[in-house]
C-alpha positions in Angstrom: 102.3 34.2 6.1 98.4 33.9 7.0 98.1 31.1 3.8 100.8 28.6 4.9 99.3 28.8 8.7 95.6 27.7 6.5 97.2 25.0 5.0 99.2 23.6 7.8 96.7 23.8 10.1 95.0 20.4 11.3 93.1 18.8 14.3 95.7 17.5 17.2 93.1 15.3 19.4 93.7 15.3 23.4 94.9 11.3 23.3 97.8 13.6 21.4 98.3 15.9 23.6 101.3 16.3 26.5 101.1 17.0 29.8 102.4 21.0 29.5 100.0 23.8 30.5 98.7 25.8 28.6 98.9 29.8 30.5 95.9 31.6 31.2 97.3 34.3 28.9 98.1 32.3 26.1 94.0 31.4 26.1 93.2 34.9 26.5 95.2 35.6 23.3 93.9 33.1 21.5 90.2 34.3 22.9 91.2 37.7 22.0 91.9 36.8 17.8 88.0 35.1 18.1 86.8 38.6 19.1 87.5 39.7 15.6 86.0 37.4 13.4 83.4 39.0 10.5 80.1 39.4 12.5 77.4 40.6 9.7 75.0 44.0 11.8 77.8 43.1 14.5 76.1 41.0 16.7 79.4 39.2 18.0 77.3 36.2 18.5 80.4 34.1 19.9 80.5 33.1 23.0 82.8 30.5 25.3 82.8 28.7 28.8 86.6 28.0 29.5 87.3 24.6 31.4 91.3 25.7 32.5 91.7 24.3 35.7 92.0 21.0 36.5 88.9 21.0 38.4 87.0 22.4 35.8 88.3 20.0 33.8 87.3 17.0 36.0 83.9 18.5 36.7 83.6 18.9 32.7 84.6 15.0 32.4 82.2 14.2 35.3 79.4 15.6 33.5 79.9 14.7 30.5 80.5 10.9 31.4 77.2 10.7 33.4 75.3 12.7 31.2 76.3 10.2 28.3 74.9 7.2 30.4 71.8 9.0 31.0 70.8 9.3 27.5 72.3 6.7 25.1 70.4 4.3 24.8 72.6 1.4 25.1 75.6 2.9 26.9 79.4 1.5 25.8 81.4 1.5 29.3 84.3 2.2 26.7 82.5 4.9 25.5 82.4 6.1 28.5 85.4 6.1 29.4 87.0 8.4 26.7 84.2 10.9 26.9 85.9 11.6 30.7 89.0 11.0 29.2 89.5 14.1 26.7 88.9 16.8 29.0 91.8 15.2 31.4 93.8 15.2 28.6 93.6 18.6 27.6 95.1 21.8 29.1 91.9 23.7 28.2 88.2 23.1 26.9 86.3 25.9 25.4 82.7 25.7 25.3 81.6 27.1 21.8 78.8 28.6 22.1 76.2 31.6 20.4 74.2 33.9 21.3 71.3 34.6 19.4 70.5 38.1 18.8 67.3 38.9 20.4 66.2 40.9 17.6 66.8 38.3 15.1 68.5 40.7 13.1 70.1 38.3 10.8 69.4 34.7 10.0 70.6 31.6 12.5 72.8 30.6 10.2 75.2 34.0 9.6 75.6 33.4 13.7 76.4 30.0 13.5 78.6 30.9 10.8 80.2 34.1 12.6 80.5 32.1 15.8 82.7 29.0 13.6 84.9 32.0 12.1 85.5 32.9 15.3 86.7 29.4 16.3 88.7 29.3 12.7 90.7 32.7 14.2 91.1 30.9 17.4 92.2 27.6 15.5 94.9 29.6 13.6 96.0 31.6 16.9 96.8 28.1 18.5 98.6 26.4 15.7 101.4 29.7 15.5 101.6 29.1 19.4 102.2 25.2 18.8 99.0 24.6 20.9 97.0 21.7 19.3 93.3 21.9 19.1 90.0 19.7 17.6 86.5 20.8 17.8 84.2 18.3 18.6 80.1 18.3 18.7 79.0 15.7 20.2 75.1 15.3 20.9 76.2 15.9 24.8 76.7 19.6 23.9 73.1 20.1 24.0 72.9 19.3 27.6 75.6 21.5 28.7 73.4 24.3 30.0 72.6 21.3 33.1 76.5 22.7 33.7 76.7 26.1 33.3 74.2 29.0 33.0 73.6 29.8 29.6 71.7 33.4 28.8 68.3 33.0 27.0 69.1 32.0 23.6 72.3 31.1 24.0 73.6 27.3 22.7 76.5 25.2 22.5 77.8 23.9 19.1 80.7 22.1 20.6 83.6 21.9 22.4 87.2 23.4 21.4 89.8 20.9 23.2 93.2 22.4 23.9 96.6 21.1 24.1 100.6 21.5 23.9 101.8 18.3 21.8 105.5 16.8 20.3 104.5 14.9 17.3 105.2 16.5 14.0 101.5 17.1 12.4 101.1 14.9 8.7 101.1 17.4 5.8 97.6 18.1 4.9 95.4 17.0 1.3 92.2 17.4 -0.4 89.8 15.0 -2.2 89.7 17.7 -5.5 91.1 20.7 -6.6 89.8 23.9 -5.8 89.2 24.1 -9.9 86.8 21.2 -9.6 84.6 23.2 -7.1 84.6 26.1 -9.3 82.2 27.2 -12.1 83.7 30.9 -13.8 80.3 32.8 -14.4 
C-alpha cells in the first residue's frame, strides 16, 4: 500500500550502505517511476547524470574532493575525506538536476518542485526494492557542470546517493500532528 511505503520511507546514508551492486536495470526502474512525476504544461524538467560504475564513481569522488579544497575557505582534511568517501560507498549517484524550460512557461519554482517529486517517486521505487537512498545538496553541486556538460539552463540541486544496506531502518516521527498544520477554511 502506497501510504505505509510514505511513512516507512527514510534516508539510508552511504557510511550505511553494503558492498552489493546495485543492477543497471534496477536504476533504470527506479529512473523510469521519476519520469512520471506531476509536471505542471509538461515540461518534464527532471533530469539526472548517473555515476554507476566504479570509475564514475571515483572520478565523482575525485572531483568532488578537489573541488571542495578549491573553494572553502579553510579546508578540513577530514572534511575532505568523506566528501570522496560517499560516492565509494555507494552503488550509484544520481545527479539531480533541471532543466529550465526555455520558454519560461511556468515559474522556477513548479520545476524545482516537479524535478523533487520526481526524486520523491524515485525515493519510494528504492525503498520497495530495499535500495537505501539520501539526497544531499551540498554547495559543490553548483560546480558540477566543471564535470559533466550540462545544456543551457540546466542545474544541479543535489546528489541522490544509492545503496543496498542490512540494518533494519528506525520507525519514523514527526515534531506535530498533521491537525496542528491545518486551518479548516
Amino acid at each position: 500500500m502506497i501510504s505505509e511505503h510514505i511513512r516507512s520511507r527514510r534516508s539510508v546514508f552511504p557510511v550505511q550502505y553494503n558492498n552489493t551492486p546495485i543492477s543497471k536495470e534496477e536504476i533504470e526502474k527506479i529512473l523510469e517511476t521519476a519520469n512520471w512525476a506531476p509536471t505542471h504544461r509538461k515540461t518534464e524538467p527532471w533530469r539526472f547524470k548517473v555515476f554507476h560504475s566504479e570509475s564514475s564513481r571515483q572520478q565523482l569522488a575525485d572531483f568532488l574532493s578537489k573541488t571542495y579544497k578549491e573553494i572553502a575557505e579553510s579546508p578540513s582534511e577530514f572534511k575532505q575525506k568523506k566528501i570522496a568517501e560517499k560516492p565509494m560507498q555507494s552503488a550509484c549517484v544520481i545527479a539531480i538536476c533541471m532543466q529550465r524550460d526555455t520558454k519560461e512557461s511556468v515559474p522556477e519554482w513548479e520545476e524545482v518542485a516537479a524535478t523533487a517529486m520526481a526524486v520523491q517517486n524515485m525515493w519510494l521505487t528504492a525503498q520497495e526494492m530495499n535500495i537505501g537512498a539520501y539526497w544531499s545538496s551540498p554547495a559543490l553541486k553548483d560546480h558540477l557542470h566543471k564535470l559533466v556538460t550540462f545544456q543551457e539552463g540546466e542545474q544541479c540541486l543535489g546528489f541522490f546517493y544509492m545503496g543496498k544496506y542490512d540494518e533494519v531502518l528506525l520507525e519514523g516521527q514527526r515534531k506535530t500532528s498533521i491537525e496542528e498544520k491545518t486551518e479548516w477554511i
